[in-house]
N, C-alpha and C positions, 0 to 999 in steps of 0.2 A: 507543378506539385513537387515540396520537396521529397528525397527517399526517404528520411523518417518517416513520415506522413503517408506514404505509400504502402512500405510497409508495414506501419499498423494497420491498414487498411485489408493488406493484404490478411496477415495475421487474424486479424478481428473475424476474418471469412472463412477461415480452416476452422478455427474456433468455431464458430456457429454449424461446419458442417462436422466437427468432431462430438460436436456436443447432441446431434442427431442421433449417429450412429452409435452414439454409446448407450443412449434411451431405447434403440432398436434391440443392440445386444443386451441389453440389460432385460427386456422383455421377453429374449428369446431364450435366454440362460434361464429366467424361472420358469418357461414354459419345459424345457430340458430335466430342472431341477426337481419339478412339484411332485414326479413319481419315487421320490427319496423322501427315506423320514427322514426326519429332522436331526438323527444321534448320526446318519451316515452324511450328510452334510456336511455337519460340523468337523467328523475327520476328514471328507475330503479335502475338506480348505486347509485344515491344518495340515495334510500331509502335502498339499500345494506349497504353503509356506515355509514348513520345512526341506523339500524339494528345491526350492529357488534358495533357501540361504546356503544347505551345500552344493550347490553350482557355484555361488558366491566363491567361498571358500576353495572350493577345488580353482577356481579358477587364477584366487590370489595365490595361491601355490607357484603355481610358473612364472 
């Protein structure tokens, strides 16, 4: 077998087991989430987003 070939092979199977665990967390994040209304949701993600872009920036600083 060549390594390309292997490779994908390999690849195609982290795939399928990342693509589990993200359905797992995904279900377990709204189970987390479902005792939030919906106006506090919405800022936490926004203040998530905002959060990671200045990390960004602080981080191209140095």
């Amino acid at each position: 077998m060549d390594p390309i070939e292997h490779h994908r092979r390999r690849m195609r199977h982290h795939l399928r087991q990342a693509d589990r665990y993200r359905s797992l967390a995904f279900e377990h994040r709204h189970d987390r989430m479902r005792h939030h209304t919906f106006r506090e949701r919405e800022h936490f993600h926004r203040m998530r987003a905002h959060h990671h872009r200045t990390q960004i920036h602080s981080m191209r600083r140095f």
